[in-house]
KOLMARDO-267088 format. One line per 3 residues: number of its first residue (from 1); their letters; for each residue x, y, z of N, C-alpha, C. Coordinates in steps of 0.2 Angstrom, whole numbers. Each point is the difference from the previous one (the first is absolute). Example, Ala and Ser with C-alpha at 12.3 -4.5 7.8 and 13.67 -1.06 7.14 Angstrom:
% KOLMARDO-267088
1) AS) 66,-28,39,-4,6,0,4,6,0 | -2,5,-4,4,6,1,-4,5,3
***
This chain:
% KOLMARDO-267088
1) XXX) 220,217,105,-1,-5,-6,-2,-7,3 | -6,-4,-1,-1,-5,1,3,-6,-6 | 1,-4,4,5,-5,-4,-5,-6,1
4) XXX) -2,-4,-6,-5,-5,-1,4,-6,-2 | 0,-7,3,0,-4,0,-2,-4,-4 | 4,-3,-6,-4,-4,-5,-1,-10,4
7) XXX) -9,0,-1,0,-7,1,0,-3,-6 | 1,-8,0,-4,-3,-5,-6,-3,1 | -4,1,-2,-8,-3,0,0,-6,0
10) XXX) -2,-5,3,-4,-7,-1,-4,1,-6 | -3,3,-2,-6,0,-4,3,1,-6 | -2,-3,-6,0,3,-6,-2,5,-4
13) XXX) 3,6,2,-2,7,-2,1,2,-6 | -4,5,-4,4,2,-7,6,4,2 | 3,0,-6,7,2,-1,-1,7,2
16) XXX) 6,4,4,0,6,0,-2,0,8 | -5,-5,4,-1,2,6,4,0,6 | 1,3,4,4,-1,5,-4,1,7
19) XXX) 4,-6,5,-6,1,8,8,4,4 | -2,6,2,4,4,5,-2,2,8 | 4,-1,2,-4,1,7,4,6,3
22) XXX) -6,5,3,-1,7,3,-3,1,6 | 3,1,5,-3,0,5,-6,-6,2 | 2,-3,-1,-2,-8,4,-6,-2,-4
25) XXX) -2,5,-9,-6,-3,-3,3,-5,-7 | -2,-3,-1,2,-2,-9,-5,6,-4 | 6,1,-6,-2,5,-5,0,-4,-7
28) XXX) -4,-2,-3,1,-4,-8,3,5,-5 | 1,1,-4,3,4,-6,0,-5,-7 | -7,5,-4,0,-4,-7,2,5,-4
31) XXX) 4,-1,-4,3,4,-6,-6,2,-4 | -1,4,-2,-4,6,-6,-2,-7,-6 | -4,-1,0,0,-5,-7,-2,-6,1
34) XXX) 2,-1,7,0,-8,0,-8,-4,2 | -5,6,0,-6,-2,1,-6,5,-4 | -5,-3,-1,-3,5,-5,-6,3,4
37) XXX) -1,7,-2,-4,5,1,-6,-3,3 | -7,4,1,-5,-4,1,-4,1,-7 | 3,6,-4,-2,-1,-7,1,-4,-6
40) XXX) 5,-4,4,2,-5,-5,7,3,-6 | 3,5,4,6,3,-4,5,-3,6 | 7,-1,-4,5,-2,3,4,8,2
43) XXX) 1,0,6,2,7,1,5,2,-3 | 5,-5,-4,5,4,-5,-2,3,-6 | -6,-4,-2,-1,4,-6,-9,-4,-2
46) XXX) -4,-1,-6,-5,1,0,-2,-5,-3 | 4,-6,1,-3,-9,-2,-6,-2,4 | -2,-3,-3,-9,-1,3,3,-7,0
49) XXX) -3,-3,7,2,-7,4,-6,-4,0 | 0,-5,0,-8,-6,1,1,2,5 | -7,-4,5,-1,1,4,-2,-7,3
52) XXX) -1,-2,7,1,-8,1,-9,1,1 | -1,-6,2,-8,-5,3,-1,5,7 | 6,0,4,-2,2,8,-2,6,-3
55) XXX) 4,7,-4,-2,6,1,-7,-1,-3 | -2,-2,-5,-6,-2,-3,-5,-1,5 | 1,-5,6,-4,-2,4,-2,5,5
58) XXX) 6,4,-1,-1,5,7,-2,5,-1 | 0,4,-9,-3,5,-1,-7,0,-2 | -5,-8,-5,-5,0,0,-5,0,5
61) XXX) 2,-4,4,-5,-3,5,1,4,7 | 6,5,1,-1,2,6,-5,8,-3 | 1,2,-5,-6,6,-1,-6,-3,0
64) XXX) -1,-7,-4,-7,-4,1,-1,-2,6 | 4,1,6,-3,-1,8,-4,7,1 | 5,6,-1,-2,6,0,-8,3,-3
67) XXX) 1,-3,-7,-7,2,-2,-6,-4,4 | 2,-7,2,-5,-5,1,-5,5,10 | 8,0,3,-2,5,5,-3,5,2
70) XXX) 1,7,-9,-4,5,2,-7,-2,-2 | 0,-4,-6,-8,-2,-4,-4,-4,7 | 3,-3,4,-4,-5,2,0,1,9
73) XXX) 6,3,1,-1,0,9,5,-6,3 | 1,-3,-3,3,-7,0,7,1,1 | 4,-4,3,6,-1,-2,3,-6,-2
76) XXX) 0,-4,-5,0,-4,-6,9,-5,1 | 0,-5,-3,5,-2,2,2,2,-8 | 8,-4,-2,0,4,-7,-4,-6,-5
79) XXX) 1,-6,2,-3,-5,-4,-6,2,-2 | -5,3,7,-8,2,-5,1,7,-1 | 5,3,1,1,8,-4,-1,-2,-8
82) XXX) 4,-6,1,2,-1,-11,-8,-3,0 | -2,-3,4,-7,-1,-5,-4,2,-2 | 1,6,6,-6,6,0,4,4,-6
85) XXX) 5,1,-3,3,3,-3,-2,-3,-9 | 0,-6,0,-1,-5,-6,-8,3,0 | -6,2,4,-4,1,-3,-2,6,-2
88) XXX) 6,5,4,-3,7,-1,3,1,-7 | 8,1,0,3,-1,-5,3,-7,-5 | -5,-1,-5,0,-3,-5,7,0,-3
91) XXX) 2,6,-2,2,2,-6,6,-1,1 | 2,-2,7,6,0,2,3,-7,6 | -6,-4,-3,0,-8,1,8,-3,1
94) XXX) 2,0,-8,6,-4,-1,6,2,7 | 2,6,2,5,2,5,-4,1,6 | -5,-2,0,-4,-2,9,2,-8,-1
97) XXX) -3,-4,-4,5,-6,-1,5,-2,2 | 3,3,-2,8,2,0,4,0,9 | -4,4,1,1,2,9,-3,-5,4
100) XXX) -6,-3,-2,-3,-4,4,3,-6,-2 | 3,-3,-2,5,-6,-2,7,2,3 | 1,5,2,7,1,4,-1,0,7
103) XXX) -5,3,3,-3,1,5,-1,-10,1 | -3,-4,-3,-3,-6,2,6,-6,2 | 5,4,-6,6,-3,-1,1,-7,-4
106) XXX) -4,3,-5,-2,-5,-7,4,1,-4 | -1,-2,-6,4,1,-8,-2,7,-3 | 4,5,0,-2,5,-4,-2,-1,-7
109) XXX) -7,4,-2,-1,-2,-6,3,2,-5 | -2,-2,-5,5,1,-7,-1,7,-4 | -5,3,2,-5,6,-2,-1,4,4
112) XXX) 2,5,2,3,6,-5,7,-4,-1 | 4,2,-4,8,1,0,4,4,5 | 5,-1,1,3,0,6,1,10,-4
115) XXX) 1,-2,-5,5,8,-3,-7,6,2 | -6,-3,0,-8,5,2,0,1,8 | 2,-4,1,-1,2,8,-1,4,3
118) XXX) 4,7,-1,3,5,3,-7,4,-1 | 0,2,-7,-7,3,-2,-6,-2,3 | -2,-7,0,-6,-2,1,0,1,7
121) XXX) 4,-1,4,1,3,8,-3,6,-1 | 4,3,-2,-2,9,0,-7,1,-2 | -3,-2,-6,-5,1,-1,-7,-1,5
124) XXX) 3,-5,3,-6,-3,5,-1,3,7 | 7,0,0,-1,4,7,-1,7,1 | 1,2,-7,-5,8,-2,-8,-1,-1
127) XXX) -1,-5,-1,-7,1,-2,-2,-2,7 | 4,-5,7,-4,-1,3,-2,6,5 | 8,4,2,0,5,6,-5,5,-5
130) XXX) 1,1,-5,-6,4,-4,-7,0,3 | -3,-7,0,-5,-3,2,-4,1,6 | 8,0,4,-2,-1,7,1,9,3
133) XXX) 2,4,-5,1,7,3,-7,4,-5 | -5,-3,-2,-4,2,-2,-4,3,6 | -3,6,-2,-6,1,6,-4,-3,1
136) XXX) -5,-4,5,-7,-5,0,-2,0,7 | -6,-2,2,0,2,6,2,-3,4 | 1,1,5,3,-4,8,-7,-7,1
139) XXX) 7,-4,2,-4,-6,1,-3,1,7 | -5,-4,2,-2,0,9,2,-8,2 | 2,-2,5,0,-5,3,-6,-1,4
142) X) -4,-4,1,-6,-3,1,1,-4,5
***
């Protein structure tokens, strides 16, 4: 039976976590619950959670790198991924905004509402891997 050592952490962990040490590694332990899914369900049960500005920023604009990539040959910083993103996708303006004001490290805008977020991510980032997994033909570099 191996016998684990409880530390206490420096860091401000959530509740539940424990730092154990096994064979000369650190091991974290988060309790069931205390962080939510990548669906946006809390593992205990099926409360839908807001979601912040970073996750916003990392899921619009890192597939709008992706699309920019395969459509162009290029590989795009994400500031001009959102731009190229603002022109391709209109429709989905306000939550590029949105990303590209977190990304600058500006005032989040007041539009969409924080409660939309989650959706309008989801939305966009289906239309854009959509976009970008579309058959067309291979670019040539010149």
């Amino acid at each position: 039976m191996i016998r684990l050592k409880q530390r206490r952490s420096p860091l401000p962990w959530p509740r539940g976590h424990t730092t154990a040490r096994r064979s000369g590694r650190r091991r974290g332990r988060v309790s069931a619950g205390s962080r939510p899914c990548a669906a946006g369900r809390d593992r205990r049960g099926s409360r839908r959670r807001t979601i912040g500005a970073s996750r916003v920023e990392w899921c619009v604009l890192g597939p709008a790198r992706m699309h920019a990539t395969i459509t162009s040959g290029d590989v795009v910083s994400k500031e001009e991924a959102g731009r190229r993103a603002l022109e391709t996708f209109p429709e989905h303006a306000p939550i590029i905004h949105l990303a590209l004001a977190r990304l600058r490290r500006t005032a989040v805008p007041a539009a969409p509402p924080r409660a939309h977020w989650r959706e309008q991510t989801l939305d966009a980032m289906h239309a854009v891997i959509t976009a970008a997994t579309e058959p067309r033909p291979r670019f040539r570099r010149g």
